[in-house]
C-alpha positions, 0 to 999 in steps of 0.5 A: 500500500503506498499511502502518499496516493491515500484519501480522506474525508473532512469536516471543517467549522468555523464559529462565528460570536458577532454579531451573532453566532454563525457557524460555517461548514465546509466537508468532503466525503462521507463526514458530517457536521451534526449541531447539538441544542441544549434541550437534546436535539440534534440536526445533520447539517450537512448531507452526505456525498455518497455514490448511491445518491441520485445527484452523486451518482449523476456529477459522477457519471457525467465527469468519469472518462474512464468506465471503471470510475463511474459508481456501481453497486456491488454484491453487497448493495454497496454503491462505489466508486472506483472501488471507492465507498465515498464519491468525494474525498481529499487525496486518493490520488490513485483514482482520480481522473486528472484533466488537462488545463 
């Protein structure tokens, strides 16, 4: 395994104080950003980037050159892409189709 072709995934917040609080998120992959209330409730504010969503698989399709990298599901009913589970990440150089300019 060479790990300098490896991925990731990350979730990113920056708090705001003032005037207000403000939170801004940023992610890439299959990580979540959940805000907790002091009364216990909880709220995913980030959606997911999976290959077996209908909007992930269609940017997936749509930029894939190589056939290989377009998202399927395997015998498990596990969507991929590139043998990948996440359909957007940091690194995995590996599989990434590289575009010219």
């Amino acid at each position: 395994l060479n790990d300098s072709l490896a991925g990731s995934t990350a979730t990113v917040v920056y708090v705001e104080d003032s005037p207000r609080p403000k939170l801004t998120i940023a992610w890439a992959g299959d990580s979540r950003a959940v805000v907790a209330g002091t009364n216990g409730t909880i709220k995913f504010v980030t959606p997911d980037h999976r290959p077996g969503l209908a909007s992930e698989k269609a940017r997936i399709d749509r930029l894939a050159t190589d056939p290989s990298n377009r998202a399927v599901e395997d015998k498990k009913g596990q969507w991929r892409t590139a043998g990948l589970a996440v359909s957007r990440s940091l690194g995995d150089a590996s599989v990434k189709e590289i575009s010219p300019g």
